[in-house]
C-alpha positions as CSV (number, residue, x, y, z in Angstrom):
1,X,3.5,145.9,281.0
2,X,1.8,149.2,281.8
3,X,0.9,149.7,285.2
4,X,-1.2,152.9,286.2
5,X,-1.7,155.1,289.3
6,X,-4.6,156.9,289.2
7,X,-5.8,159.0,292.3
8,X,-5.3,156.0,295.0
9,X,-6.0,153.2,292.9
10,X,-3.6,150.9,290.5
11,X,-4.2,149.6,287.4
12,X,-2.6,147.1,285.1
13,X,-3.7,148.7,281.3
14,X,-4.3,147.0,278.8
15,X,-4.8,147.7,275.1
16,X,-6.8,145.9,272.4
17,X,-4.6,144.9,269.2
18,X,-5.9,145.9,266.2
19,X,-6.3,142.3,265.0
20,X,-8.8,141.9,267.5
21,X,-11.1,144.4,265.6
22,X,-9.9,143.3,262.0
23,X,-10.4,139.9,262.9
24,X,-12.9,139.7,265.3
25,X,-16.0,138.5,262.7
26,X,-14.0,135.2,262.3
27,X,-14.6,134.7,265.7
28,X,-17.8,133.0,265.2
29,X,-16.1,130.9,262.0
30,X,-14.1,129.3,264.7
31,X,-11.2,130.9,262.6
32,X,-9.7,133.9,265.1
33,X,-8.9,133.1,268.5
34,X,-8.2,136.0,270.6
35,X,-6.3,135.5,273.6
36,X,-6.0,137.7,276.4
37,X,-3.6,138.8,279.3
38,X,0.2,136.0,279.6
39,X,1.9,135.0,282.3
40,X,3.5,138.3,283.5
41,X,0.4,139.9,283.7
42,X,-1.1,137.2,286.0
43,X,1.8,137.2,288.1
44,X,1.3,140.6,288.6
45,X,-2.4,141.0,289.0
46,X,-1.8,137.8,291.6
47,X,0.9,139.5,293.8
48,X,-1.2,142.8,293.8
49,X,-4.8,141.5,294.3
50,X,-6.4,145.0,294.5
51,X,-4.6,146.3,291.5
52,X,-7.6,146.5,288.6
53,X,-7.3,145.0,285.2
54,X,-8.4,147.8,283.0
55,X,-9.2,147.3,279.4
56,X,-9.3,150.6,276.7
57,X,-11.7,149.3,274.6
58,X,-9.8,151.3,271.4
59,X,-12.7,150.8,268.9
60,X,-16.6,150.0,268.1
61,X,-18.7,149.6,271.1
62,X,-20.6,146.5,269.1
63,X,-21.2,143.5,271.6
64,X,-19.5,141.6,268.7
65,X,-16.4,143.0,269.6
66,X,-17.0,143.0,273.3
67,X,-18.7,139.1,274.2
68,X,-15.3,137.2,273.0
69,X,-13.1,140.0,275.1
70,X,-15.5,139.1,278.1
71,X,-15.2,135.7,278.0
72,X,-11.4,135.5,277.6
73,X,-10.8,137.7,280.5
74,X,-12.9,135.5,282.4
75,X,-11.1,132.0,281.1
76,X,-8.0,134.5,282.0
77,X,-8.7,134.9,285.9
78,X,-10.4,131.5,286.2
79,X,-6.8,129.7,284.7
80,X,-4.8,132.0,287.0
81,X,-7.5,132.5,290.2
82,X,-7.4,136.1,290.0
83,X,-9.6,138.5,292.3
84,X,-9.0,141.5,290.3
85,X,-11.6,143.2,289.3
86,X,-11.9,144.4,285.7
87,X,-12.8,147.8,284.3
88,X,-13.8,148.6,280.8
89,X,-14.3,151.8,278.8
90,X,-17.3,151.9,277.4
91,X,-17.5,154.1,274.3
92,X,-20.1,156.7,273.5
93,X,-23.7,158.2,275.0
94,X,-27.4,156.7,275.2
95,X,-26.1,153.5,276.4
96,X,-29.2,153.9,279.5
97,X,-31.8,152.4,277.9
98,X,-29.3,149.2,277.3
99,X,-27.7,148.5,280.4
100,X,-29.9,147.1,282.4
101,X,-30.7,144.2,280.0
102,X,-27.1,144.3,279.0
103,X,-25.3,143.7,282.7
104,X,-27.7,140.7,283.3
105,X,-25.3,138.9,280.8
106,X,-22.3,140.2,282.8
107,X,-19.6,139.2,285.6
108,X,-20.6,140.8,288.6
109,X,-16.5,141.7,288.9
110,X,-16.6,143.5,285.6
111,X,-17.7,147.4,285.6
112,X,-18.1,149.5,282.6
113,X,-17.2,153.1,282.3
114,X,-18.4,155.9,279.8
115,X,-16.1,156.9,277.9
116,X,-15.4,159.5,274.9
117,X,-12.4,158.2,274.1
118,X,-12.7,156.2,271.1
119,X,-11.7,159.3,268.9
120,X,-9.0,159.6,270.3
121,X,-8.1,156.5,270.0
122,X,-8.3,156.0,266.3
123,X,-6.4,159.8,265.7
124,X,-4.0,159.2,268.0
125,X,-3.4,155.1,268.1
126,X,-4.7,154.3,264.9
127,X,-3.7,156.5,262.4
128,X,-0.6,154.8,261.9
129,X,-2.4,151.5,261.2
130,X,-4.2,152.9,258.3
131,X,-2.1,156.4,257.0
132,X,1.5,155.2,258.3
133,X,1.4,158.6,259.8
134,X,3.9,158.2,263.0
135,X,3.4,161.3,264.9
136,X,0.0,162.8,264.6
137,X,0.5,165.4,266.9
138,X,2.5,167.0,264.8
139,X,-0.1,166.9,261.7
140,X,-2.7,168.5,264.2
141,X,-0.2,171.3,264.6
142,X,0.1,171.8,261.4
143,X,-3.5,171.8,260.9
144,X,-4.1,174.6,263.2
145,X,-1.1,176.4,261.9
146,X,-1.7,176.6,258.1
147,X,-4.8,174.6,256.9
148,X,-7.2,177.6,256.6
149,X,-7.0,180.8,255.4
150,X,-10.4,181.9,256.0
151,X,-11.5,183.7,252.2
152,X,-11.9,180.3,251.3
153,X,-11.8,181.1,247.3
154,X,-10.4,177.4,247.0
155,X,-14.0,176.3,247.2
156,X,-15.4,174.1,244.5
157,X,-17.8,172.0,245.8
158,X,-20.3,172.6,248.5
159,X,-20.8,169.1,250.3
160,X,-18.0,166.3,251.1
161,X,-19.9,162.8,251.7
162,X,-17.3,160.3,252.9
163,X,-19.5,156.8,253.5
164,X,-17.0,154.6,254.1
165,X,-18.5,151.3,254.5
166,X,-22.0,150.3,253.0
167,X,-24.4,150.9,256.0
168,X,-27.7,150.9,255.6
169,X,-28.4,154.5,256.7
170,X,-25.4,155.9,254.5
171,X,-27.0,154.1,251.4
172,X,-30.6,155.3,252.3
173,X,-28.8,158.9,252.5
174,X,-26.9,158.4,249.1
175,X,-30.9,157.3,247.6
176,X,-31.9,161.0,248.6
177,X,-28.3,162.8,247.5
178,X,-29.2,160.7,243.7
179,X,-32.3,161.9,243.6
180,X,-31.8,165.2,244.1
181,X,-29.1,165.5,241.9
182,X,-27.0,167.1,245.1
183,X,-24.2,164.6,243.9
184,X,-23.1,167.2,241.9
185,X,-21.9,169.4,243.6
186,X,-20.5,166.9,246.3
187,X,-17.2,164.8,247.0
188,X,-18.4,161.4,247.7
189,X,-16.1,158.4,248.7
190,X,-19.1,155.5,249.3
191,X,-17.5,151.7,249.4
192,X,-19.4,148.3,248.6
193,X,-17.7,146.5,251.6
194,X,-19.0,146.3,254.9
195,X,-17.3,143.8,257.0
196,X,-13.6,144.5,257.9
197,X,-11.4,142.2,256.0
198,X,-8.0,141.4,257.7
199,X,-5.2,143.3,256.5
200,X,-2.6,140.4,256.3
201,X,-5.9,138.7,254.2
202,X,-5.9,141.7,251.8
203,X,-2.2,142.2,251.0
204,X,-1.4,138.3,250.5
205,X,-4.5,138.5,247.6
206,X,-3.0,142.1,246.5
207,X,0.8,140.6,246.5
208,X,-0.5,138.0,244.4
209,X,-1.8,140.3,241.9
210,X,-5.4,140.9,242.7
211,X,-6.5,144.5,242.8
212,X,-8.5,145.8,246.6
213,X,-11.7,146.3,244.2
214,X,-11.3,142.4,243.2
215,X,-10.3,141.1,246.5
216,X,-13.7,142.8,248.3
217,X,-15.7,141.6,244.9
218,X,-14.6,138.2,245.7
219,X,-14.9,138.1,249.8
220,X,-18.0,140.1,250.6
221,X,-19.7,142.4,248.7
222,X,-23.0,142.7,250.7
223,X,-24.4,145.8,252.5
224,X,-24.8,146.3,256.1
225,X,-28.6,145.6,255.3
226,X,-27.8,141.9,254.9
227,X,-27.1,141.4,258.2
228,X,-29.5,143.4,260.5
229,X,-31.7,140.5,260.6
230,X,-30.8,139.7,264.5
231,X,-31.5,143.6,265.0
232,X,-34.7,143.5,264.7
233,X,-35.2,145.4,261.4
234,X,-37.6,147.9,261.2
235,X,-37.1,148.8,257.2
236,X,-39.9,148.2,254.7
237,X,-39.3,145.7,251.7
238,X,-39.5,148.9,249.4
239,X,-36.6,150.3,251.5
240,X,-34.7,147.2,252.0
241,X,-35.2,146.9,248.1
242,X,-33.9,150.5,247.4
243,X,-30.4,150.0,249.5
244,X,-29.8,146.8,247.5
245,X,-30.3,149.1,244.3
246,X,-28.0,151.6,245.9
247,X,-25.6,149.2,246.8
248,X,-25.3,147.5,243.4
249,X,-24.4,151.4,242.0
250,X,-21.0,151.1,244.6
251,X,-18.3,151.7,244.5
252,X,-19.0,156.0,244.1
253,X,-15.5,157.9,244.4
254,X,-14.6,161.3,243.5
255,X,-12.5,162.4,246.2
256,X,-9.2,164.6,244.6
257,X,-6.9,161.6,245.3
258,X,-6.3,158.9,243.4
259,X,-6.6,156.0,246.1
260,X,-10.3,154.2,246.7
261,X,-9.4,151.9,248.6
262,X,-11.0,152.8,252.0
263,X,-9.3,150.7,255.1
264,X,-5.8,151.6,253.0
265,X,-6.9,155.4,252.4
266,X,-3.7,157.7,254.0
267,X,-7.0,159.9,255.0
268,X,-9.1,157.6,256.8
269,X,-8.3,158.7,260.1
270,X,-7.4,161.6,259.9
271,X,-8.6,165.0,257.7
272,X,-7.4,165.6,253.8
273,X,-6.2,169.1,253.4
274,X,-6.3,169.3,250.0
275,X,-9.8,167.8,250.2
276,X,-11.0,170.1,253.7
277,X,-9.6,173.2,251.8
278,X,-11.8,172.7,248.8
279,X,-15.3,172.2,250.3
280,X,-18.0,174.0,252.5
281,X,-19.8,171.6,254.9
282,X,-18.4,168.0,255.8
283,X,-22.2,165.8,255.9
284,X,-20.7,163.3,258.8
285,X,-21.9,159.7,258.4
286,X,-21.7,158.4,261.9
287,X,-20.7,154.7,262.5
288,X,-24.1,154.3,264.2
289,X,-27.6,155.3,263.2
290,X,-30.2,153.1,263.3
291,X,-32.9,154.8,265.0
292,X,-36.2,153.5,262.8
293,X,-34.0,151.2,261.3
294,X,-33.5,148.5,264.0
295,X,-35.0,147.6,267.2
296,X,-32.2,146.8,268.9
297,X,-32.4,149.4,272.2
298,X,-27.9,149.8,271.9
299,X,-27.8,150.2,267.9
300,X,-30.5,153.1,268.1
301,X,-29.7,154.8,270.9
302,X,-26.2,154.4,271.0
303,X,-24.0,157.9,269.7
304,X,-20.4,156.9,269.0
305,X,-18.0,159.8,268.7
306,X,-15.6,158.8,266.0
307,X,-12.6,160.5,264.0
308,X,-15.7,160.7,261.4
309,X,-16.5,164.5,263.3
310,X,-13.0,165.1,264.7
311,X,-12.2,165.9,260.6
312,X,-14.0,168.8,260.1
313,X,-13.5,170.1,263.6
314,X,-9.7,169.7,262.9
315,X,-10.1,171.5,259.2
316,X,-11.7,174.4,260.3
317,X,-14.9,173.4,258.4
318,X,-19.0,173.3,259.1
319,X,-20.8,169.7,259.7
320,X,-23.9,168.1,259.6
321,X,-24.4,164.9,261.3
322,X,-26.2,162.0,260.6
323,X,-26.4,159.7,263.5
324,X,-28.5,158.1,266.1
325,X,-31.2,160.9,268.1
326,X,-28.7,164.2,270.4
327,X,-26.2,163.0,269.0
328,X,-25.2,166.7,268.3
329,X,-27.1,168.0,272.2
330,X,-24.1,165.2,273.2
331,X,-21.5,166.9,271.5
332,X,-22.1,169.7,272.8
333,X,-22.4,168.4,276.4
334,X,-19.1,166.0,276.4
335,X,-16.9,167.7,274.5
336,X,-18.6,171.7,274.4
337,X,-18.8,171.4,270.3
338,X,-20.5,174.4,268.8
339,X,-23.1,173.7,266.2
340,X,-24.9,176.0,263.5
341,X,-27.9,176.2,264.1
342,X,-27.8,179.6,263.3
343,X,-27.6,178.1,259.5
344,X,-29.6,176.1,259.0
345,X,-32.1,173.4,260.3
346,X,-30.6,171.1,263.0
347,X,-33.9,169.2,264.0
348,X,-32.3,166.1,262.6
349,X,-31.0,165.8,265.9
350,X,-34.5,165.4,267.7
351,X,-36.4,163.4,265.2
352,X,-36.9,159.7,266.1
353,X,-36.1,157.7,262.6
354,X,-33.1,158.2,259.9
355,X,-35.5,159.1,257.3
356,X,-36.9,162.1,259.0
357,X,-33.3,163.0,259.8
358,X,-32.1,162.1,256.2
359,X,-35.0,164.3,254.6
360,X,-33.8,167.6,257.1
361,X,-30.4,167.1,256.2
362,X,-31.3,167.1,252.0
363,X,-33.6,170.2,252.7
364,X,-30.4,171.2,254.3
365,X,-28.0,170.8,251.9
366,X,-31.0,172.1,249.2
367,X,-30.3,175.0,250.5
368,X,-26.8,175.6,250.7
369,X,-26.7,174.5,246.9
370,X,-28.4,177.9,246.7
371,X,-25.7,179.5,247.8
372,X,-22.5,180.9,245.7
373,X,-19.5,179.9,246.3
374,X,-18.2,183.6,247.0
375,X,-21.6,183.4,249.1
376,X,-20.6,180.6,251.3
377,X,-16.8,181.5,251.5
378,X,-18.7,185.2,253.2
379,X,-21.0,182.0,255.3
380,X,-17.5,180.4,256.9
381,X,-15.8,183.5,257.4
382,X,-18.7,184.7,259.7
383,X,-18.1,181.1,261.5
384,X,-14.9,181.6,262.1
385,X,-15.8,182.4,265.8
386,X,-17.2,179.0,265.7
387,X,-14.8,177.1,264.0
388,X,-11.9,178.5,265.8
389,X,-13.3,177.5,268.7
390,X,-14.2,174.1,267.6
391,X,-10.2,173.6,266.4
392,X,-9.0,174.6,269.8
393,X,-12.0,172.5,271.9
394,X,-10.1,169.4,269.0
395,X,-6.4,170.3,270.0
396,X,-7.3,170.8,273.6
397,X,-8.5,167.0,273.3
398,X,-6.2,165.3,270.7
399,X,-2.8,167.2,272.3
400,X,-3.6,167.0,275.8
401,X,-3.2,164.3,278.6
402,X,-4.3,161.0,277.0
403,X,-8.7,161.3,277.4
404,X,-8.3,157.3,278.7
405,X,-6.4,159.3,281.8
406,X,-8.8,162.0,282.2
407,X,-12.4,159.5,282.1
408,X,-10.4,157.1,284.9
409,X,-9.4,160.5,286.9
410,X,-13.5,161.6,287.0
411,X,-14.2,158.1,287.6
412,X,-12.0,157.4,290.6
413,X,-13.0,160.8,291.7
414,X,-16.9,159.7,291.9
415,X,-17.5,161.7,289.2
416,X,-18.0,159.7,286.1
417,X,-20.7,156.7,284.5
418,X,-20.4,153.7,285.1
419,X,-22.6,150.3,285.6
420,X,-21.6,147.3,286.8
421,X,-22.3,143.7,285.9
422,X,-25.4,141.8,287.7
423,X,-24.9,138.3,286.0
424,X,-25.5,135.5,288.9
425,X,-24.8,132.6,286.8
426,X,-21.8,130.9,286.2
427,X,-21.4,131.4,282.4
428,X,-21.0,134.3,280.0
């Protein structure tokens, strides 16, 4: 049990299991029951009626990973009659627009906090899930101690494109890499799952002598498209015809490393040397970008920052980002990133729909495949300013107090975000 002081408030911390996130779309199957809080807790939180319950959301910010957390917490004080009140980090930027309708669906006892924690989160907490890595710190030490040597000659393709799971952005994206033949000269790691599969699930199919490929062929092999339905989808049937295409060319791998299996990739979390040290520009595929996509006011304003940008910021290297609108003006204001626009166009940032963004970024990356590679080694040794800064803004973030600490110290302080719910009625 992990009780916290923070400025003149208490709080009893708790953190979500990873189960609940690799589980959590069986919740609806009636086949994964999350549970939350036991009796210790409650006999705590009981004797100490001002102490706050408050929950480090580790992961996605997606209401599909939130509603069954809200309504076990609220079975949790109703079984125990508990007073506390309940705080939640809430992950990312742009959530304004949402709130409003959001909290009308909320306990009135339940306050959510802006956070930027969730890279942290999966660097630091994570990493181990997925790379077996036990001390990350000591890898980000490394990183800034040997990764880079800034001539760079080690260069050998321009672009790294690591698309993870099927979205329908990242697929659109991939249409335009295709067509322009820029897959060439990229890295590309693009995967034909989308929803997580439990990793119990997977290695009882594996142990029984099914490959990853066959066990993801024979459980879900659909794109994100598929299910944006309740989103609101804004796509045209040519579009929503050309991700299917896309889809059915997946999986695309060519990363210098022999796994391609993506939730069991040692590098998922956390940045490849041997990969970082041979390319120019990481093109970052955020989790979330749906603006033009969907209607949904959270999916296309949301930005999440993820361990997605935290790799090239740790490996010394260049980014583009393709993500939901300032998602780069947020960057810099949360976490005082440095960007390049002094290299090229970074309008994608402004423009309202992933196509307009997606069409900057290939103009983008057009260009750049101009370049030599003794041309763009000279390109990131005049970053170096940049990128050294970037590394140290990373280290600064990854090394120091835990960021969880730091969002509740602004918050306590009066400093912080935070909305609370408005829900009158009695059910969730």
């Amino acid at each position: 049990m992990e009780v916290r002081k923070i400025g003149n408030k208490e709080f009893l911390v708790f953190r979500l299991e990873y189960k609940h996130y690799s589980k959590i779309h069986l919740h609806r199957e009636g086949k994964y029951k999350f549970t939350f809080g036991n009796l210790a807790h409650s006999t705590y939180l009981k004797n100490n009626p001002n102490t706050g319950i408050l929950i480090l959301e580790e992961g996605e910010v997606d209401d599909l990973q939130r509603r069954p957390l809200l309504v076990e917490i609220d079975k949790y004080r109703n079984e125990h009659k508990l007073s506390n009140l309940v705080y939640i980090l809430y992950q990312g930027t742009g959530q304004d627009s949402y709130m409003n309708f959001y909290l009308n669906s909320v306990k009135p006892y339940v306050t959510f906090i802006r956070s930027q924690s969730a890279m942290y989160n999966f660097v630091m907490n994570w990493s181990n899930v997925h790379s077996g890595i036990e001390d990350p710190h000591l890898l980000i030490t490394e990183l800034y101690s040997s990764f880079f040597q800034f001539t760079s000659k080690s260069i050998d393709k321009s672009f790294v494109l690591l698309g993870g799971k099927s979205r329908a952005a990242r697929l659109m994206f991939l249409d335009k890499v295709l067509e322009h033949n820029l897959d060439k000269d990229s890295y590309m790691s693009f995967h034909n799952e989308y929803l997580k599969l439990d990793h119990d699930l997977v290695q009882k199919y594996i142990d029984g002598g099914m490959t990853y490929r066959q066990v993801i062929a024979n459980h879900h092999s659909k794109s994100e498209v598929e299910y944006l339905g309740s989103k609101g989808i804004l796509l045209s049937n040519k579009e929503i015809t050309t991700i299917k295409e896309i889809h059915s060319k997946l999986p695309i791998f060519n990363l210098p490393r022999k796994t391609d299996d993506y939730y069991y990739d040692p590098y998922m979390i956390i940045p490849d040397p041997d990969l970082y040290k041979r390319i120019f520009v990481d093109i970052v595929l955020e989790t979330f970008h749906f603006r033009g996509i969907v209607k949904d006011p959270l999916f296309k304003n949301i930005n999440f920052f993820t361990e997605k940008v935290a790799k090239p910021l740790l490996a010394f290297r260049p980014f583009m980002v393709l993500s939901n609108k300032h998602y780069l003006r947020d960057l810099k204001t949360e976490f005082g990133i440095k960007t390049f626009d002094k290299y090229w166009d970074e309008s994608y940032d402004e423009v309202d729909t992933a196509q307009k963004a997606i069409n900057i970024v290939i103009e983008n990356m057009r260009y750049i495949n101009s370049k030599t590679k003794p041309q763009l080694a000279e390109m990131i040794y005049e970053m170096k300013p940049i990128l050294t800064h970037n590394n140290r803004v990373m280290r600064e973030y990854f090394l120091g107090e835990p960021n969880w600490v730091k969002v509740m110290n602004k918050y306590v302080e009066g400093k912080g975000v935070s909305w609370k719910g408005t829900q009158t009625i009695n059910t969730i």
